[in-house]
C-alpha positions in Angstrom: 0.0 0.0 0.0 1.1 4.0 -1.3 -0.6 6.4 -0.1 -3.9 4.6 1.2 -3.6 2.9 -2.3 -2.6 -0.4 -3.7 1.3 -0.4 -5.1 2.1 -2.8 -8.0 5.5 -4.5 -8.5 5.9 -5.8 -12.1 8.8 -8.1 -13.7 11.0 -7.9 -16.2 8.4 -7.5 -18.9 5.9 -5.5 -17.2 3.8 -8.5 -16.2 1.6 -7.4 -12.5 -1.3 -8.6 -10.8 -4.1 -7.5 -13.0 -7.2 -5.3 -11.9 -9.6 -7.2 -10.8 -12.2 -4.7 -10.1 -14.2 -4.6 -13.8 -15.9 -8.8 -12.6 -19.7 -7.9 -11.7 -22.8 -6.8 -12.9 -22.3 -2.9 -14.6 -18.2 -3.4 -15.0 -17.6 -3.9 -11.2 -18.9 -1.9 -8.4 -22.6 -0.9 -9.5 -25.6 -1.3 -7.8 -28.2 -3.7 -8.4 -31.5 -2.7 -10.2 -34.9 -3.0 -8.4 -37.4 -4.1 -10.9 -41.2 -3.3 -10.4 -43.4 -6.6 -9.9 -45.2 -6.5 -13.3 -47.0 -10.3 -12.6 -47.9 -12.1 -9.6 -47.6 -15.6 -9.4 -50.1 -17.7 -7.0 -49.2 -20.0 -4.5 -48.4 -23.0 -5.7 -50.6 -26.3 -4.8 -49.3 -29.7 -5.4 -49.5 -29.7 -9.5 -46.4 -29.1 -12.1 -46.0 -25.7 -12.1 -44.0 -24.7 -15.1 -46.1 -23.6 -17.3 -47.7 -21.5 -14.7 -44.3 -19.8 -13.2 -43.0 -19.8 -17.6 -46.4 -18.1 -18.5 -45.7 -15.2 -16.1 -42.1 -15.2 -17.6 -43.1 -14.5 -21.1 -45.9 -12.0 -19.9 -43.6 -9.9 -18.8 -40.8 -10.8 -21.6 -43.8 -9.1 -23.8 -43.4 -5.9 -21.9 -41.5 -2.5 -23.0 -38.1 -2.2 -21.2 -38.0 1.0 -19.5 -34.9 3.5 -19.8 -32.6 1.4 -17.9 -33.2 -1.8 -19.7 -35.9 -3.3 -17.0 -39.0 -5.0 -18.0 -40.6 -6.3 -14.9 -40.8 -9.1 -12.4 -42.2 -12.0 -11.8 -43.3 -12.4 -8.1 -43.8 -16.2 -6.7 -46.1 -16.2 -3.6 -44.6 -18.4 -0.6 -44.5 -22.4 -1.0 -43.1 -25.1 -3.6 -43.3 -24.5 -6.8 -42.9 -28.0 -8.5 -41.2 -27.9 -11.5 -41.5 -31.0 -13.9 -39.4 -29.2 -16.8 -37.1 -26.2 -17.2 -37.8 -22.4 -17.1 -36.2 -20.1 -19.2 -35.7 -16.6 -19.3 -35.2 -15.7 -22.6 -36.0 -12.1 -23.0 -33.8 -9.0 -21.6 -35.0 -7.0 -18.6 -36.8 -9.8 -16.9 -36.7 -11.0 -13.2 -37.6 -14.2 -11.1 -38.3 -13.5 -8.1 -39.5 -15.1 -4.5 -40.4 -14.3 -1.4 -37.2 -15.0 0.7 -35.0 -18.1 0.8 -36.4 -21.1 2.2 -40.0 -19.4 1.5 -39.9 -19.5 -1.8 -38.8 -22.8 -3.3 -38.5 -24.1 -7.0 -38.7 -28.0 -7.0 -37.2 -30.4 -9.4 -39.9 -32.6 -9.4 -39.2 -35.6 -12.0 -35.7 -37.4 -11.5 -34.6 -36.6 -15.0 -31.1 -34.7 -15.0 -31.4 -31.1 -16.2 -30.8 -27.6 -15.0 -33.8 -26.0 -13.6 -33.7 -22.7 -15.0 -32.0 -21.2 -17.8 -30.9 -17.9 -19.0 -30.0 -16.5 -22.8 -29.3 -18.8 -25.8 -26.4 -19.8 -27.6 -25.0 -16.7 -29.5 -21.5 -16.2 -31.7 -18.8 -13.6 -33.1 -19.3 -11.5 -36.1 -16.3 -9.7 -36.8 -17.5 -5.9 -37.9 -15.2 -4.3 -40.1 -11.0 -4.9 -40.7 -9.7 -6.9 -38.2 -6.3 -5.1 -37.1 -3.3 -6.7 -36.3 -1.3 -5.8 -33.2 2.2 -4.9 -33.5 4.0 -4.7 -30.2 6.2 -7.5 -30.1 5.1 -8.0 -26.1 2.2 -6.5 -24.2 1.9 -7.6 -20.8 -0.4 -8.8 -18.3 -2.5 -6.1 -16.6 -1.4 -3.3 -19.7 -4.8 -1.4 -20.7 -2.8 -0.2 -23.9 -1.7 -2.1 -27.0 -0.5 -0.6 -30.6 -2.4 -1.0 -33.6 -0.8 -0.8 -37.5 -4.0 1.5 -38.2 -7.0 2.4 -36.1 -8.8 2.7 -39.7 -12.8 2.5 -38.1 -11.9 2.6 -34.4 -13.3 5.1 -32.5 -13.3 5.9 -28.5 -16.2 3.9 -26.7 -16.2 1.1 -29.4 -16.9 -2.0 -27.9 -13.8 -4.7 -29.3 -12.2 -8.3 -29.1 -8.8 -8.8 -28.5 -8.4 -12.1 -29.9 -5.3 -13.7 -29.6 -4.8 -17.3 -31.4 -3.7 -20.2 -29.7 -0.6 -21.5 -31.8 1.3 -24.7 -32.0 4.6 -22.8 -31.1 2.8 -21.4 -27.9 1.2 -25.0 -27.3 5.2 -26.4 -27.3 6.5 -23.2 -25.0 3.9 -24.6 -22.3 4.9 -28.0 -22.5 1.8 -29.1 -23.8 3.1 -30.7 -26.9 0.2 -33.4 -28.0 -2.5 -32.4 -25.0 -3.7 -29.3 -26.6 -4.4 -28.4 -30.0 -4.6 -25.0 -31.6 -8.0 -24.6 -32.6 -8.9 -22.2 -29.9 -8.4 -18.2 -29.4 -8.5 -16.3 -26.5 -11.4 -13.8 -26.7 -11.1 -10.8 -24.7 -14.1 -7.8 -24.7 -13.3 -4.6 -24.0 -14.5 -0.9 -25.1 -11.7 1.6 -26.1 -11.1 4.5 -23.5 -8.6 6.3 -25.4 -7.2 6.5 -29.2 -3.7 8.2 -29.9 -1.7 7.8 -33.0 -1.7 3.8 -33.0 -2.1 3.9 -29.6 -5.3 2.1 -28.2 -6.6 1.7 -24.5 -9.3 -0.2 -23.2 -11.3 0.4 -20.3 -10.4 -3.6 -18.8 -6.8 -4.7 -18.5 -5.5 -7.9 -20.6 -5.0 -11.3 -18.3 -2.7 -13.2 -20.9 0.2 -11.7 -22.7 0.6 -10.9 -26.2 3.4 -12.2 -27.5 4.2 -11.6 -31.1 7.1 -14.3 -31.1 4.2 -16.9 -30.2 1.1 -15.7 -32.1 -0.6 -12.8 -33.9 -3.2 -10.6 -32.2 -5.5 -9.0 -33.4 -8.2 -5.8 -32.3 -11.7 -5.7 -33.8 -15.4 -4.2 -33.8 -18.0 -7.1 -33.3 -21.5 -8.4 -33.0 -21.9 -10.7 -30.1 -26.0 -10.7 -29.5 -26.9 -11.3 -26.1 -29.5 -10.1 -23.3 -29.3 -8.0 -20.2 -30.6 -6.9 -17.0 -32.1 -10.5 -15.9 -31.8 -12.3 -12.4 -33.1 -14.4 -10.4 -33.7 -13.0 -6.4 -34.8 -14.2 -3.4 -35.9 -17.9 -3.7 -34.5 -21.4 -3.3 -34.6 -24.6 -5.9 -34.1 -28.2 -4.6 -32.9 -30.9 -7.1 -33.1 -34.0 -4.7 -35.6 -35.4 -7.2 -33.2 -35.3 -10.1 -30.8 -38.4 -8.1 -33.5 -41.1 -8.9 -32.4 -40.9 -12.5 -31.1 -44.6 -12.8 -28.3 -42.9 -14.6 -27.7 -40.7 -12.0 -23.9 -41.9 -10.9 -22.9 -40.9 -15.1 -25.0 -37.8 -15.0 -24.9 -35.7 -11.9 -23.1 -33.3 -12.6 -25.1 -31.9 -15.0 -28.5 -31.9 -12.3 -27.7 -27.9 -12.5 -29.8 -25.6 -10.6 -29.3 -22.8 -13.1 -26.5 -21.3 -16.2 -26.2 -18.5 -18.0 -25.5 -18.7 -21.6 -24.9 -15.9 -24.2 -26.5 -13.0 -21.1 -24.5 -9.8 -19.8 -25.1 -7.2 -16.5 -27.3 -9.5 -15.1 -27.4 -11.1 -11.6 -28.3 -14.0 -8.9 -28.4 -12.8 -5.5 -30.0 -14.2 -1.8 -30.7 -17.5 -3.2 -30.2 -21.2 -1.7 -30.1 -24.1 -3.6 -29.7 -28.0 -2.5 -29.6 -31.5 -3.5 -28.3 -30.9 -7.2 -25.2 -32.4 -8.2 -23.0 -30.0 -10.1 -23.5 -26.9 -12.5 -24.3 -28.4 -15.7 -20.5 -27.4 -17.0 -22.0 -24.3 -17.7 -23.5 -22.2 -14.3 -21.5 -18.5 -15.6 -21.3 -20.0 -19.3 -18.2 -19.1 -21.8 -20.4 -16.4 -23.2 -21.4 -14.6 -20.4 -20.0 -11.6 -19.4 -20.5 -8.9 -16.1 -22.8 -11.1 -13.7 -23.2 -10.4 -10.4 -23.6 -13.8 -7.8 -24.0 -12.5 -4.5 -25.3 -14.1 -1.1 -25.5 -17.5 -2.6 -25.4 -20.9 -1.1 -25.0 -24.2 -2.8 -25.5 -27.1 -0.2 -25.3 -30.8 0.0 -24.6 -31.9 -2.8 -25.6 -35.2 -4.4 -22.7 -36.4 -5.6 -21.7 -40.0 -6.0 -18.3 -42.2 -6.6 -17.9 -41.9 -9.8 -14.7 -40.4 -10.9 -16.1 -37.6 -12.5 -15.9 -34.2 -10.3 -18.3 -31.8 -10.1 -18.1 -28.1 -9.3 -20.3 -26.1 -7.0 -18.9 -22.6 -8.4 -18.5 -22.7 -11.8 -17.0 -19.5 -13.2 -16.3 -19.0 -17.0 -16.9 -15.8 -19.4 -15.1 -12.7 -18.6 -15.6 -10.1 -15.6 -18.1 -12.4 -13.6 -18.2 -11.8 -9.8 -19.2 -14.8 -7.4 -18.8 -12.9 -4.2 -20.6 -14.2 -0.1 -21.0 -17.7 -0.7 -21.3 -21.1 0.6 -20.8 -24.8 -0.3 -21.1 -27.9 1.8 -20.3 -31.1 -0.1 -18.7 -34.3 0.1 -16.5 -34.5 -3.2 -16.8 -31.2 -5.2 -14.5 -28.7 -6.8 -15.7 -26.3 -5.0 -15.0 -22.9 -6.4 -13.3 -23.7 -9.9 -12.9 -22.2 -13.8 -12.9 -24.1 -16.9 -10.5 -23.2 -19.7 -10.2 -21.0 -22.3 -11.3 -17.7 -20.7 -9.7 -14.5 -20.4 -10.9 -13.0 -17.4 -11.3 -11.0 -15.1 -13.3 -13.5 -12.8 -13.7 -13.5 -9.2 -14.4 -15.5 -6.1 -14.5 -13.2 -3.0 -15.5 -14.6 0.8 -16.4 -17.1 -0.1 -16.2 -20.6 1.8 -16.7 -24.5 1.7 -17.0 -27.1 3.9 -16.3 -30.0 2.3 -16.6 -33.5 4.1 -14.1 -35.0 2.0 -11.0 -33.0 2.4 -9.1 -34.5 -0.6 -11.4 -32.2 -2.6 -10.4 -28.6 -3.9 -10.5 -25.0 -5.6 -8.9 -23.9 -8.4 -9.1 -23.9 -12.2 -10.1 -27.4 -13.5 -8.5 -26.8 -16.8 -7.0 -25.4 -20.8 -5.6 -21.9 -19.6 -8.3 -20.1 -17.2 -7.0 -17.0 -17.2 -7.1 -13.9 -15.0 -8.8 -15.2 -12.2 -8.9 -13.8 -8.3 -9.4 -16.2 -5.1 -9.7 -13.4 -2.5 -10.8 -13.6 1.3 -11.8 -18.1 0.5 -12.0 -20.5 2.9 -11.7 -24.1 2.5 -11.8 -27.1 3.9 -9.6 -28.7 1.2 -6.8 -27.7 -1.4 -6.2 -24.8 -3.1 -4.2 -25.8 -6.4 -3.2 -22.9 -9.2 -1.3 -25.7 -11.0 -0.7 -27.5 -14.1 -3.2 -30.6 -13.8 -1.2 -32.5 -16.9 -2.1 -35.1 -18.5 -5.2 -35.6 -16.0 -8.8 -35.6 -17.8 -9.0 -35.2 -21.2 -5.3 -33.2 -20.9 -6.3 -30.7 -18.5 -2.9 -29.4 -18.5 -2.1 -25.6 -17.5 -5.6 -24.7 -15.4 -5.0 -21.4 -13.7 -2.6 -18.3 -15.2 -2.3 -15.0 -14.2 -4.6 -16.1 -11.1 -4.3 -14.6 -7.7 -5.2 -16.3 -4.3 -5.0 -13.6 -1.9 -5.6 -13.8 2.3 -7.2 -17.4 1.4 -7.6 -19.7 3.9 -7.3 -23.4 2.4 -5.7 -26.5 4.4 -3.3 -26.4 2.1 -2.5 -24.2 -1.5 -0.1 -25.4 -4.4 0.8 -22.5 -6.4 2.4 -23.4 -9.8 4.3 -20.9 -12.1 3.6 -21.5 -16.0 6.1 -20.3 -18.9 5.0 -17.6 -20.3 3.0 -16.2 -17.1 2.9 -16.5 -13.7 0.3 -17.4 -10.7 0.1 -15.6 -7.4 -0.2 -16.1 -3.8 -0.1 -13.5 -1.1 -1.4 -13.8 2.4 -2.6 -17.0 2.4 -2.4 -19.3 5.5 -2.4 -23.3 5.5 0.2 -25.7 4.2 2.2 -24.3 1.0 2.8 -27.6 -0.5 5.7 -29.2 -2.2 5.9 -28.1 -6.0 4.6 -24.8 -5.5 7.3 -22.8 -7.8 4.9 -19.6 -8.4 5.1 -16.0 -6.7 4.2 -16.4 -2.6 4.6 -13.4 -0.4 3.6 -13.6 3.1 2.6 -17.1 3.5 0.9 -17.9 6.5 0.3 -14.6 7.3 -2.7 -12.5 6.1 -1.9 -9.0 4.8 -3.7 -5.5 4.5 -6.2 -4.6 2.8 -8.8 -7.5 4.1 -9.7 -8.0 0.0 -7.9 -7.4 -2.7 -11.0 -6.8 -4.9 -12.7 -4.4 -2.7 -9.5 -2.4 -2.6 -8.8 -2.4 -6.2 -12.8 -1.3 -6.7 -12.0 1.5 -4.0 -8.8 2.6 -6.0 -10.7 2.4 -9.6 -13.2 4.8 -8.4 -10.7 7.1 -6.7 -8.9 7.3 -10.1 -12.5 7.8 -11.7 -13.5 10.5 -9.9 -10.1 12.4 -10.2 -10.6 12.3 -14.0 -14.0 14.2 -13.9 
């Protein structure tokens, strides 16, 4: 800390801990919206419900948005709603909401494997315009700026994609010579700030170097539809129903309670959910981008002993906040990221009691980039490592990741060429193998969260500006 601020320490090449502070609902830091009640839904009897609860849904997906991109809620009355199928809210602007947790309850109520309620659809790129190639021969982690050969049809406030390629030359520096392929690119969103000569900034700092010996990068316009300003509030779900699939010990992990799919500035907050048995692979999707998942709980899982692992926190997209939540399990990855993202994502207080300690945190696999642990507890392993040849080639799970003031039994913190993974503050065992950056273990440090501090500075340096 400088000045009541945070103070960054890079390396040779400029690499530092990114900012975090753009993961949530508005870009980090914005209030929730309160949407009106446009439908009331009864209380529910002992009959399927789902037509009933998707009815109201679509009544109020029929309304006109209002100025800040609200439609309405739905309001479920106290009681169990059973729930023989899926909902889905498919429309922007639209909110499910119930009358407290453990009032308001949404009930699996067949045993066949699915996730209860759904948000968005599938969407993809469109590339708008000429796609312009980068020419710095590095940019580092956590730079905001990045030269262009021409900014031909870029203007300030233009939402882009850096895309950077994955490349069999990169695939080889990493050591993951015939477990990875390149047929994958790392996507990352951002809107430019500033425009000056070549010069470009964006608003969201890059979580994975650009590295012209390795790949070719490129900035562009785009068309990525998706919907906005929906949630889910105040309720429960319950998927104990959904383990009497006779498949159940192949399948469990996809008994989800809910995912997002192609959905942005949206939100779950004060909801419960029990008895499911993982997140569907897909809980904050690949394509969703600025949710907000506060005062959560996922509890007791059903889970069986099959070798599969399931996670309770799922986090993929980019800028997604899971923040004052709660797991109890017996064998779950408890707070985890799949592969192929570029950040920023973030867990923060967070904890998990897990009965079987073996169990973990931690990215599960294929490069999960850009990702902050901060202020977790867990009664198991924290592991920012390479998980090899494990899976279907897992390999490198966790880059430019951050566990900061976490409180695990034990944490392995692994340094990958090309990037690095950090640990600062964190208490329990630092096991053997850990070769990435540790400061102060088995000490916390100041400030209490790393995210909350870097949202405090942000807006400092915001408000300065004006």
């Amino acid at each position: 800390m400088k000045g009541g601020r945070l103070a960054y320490g890079q390396d040779a090449q400029g690499n530092r801990i990114p900012d975090y502070s753009a993961a949530g609902y508005g870009g980090g830091g914005v209030a929730l919206p309160k949407a009106p009640v446009k439908v009331t839904v009864p209380a529910p009897g002992q009959a399927d419900e789902t037509a009933t609860v998707q009815a109201a849904i679509d009544k109020v997906a029929a309304l006109p948005q209002d100025g800040t991109g609200i439609r309405g809620a739905v309001q479920l009355a106290a009681g169990r709603y059973h729930i023989a199928g899926q909902l889905h809210l498919s429309a922007s602007g639209v909110v499910l909401r119930g009358a407290g947790t453990g009032s308001t309850v949404l009930v699996a109520d067949r045993p066949s494997v699915r996730t209860l309620v759904t948000f968005g659809e599938k969407s993809r790129y469109a590339t708008v315009g000429t796609a312009h190639n980068v020419t710095d021969e590095y940019v580092p982690v956590g730079s905001t700026t990045l030269t262009l050969g021409n900014t031909t049809g870029l203007n300030v406030g233009d939402e882009v994609v850096v895309e950077r390629p994955t490349t069999q030359a990169w695939i080889d520096a990493l050591g993951m010579t015939g477990a990875w392929s390149p047929n994958w690119s790392l996507r990352s969103e951002r809107k430019i700030t500033a425009i000056h000569g070549g010069k470009v900034t964006f608003d969201v700092p890059l979580t994975t170097a650009l590295e012209k010996q390795y790949t070719q990068a490129t900035v562009y316009r785009y068309a990525f539809p998706r919907i906005d300003h929906v949630g889910m509030e105040d309720l429960s779900l319950d998927g104990q129903a959904m383990s009497g699939d006779p498949d159940y010990a192949k399948s469990f992990y996809n008994a989800a309670p809910w995912e997002f799919n192609a959905v942005q500035d949206s939100w779950i907050t004060n909801v419960v959910w029990h008895h499911f048995g993982g997140t569907g692979q897909t809980f904050l999707g690949p394509q969703s981008r600025r949710i907000s998942v506060l005062h959560t709980q996922a509890l007791d899982f059903n889970t069986t002993d099959s070798s599969a692992r399931s996670e309770a926190y799922l986090l993929q997209g980019q800028q997604n906040l899971v923040q004052d939540c709660a797991v109890t399990a017996a064998k779950i990855h408890a707070f985890s990221t799949y592969g192929r993202q570029s950040g920023p994502n973030v867990f923060s207080r967070c904890k998990a009691t897990l009965v079987d300690k073996t169990y973990d945190a931690g990215g599960h696999e294929r490069w999960g980039s850009g990702t902050l642990y901060d202020d977790v507890t867990l009664d198991g392993s924290l592991l920012l490592v390479n998980n090899g040849s494990r899976g279907s080639g897992h390999g490198w799970s966790d880059a430019n990741s951050t566990a900061y003031n976490c409180a695990p039994q034990q944490y392995m913190v692994q340094e990958p060429p090309t990037a690095h993974n950090w640990a600062i503050g964190c208490t329990g065992t630092l096991m053997k193998g850990s070769d990435g950056q540790v400061q102060s273990n088995g000490k916390h440090v100041m400030p209490d969260s790393l995210y909350d501090q870097q949202l405090h500075d942000r807006r400092v340096t915001e408000s300065a500006r004006r």
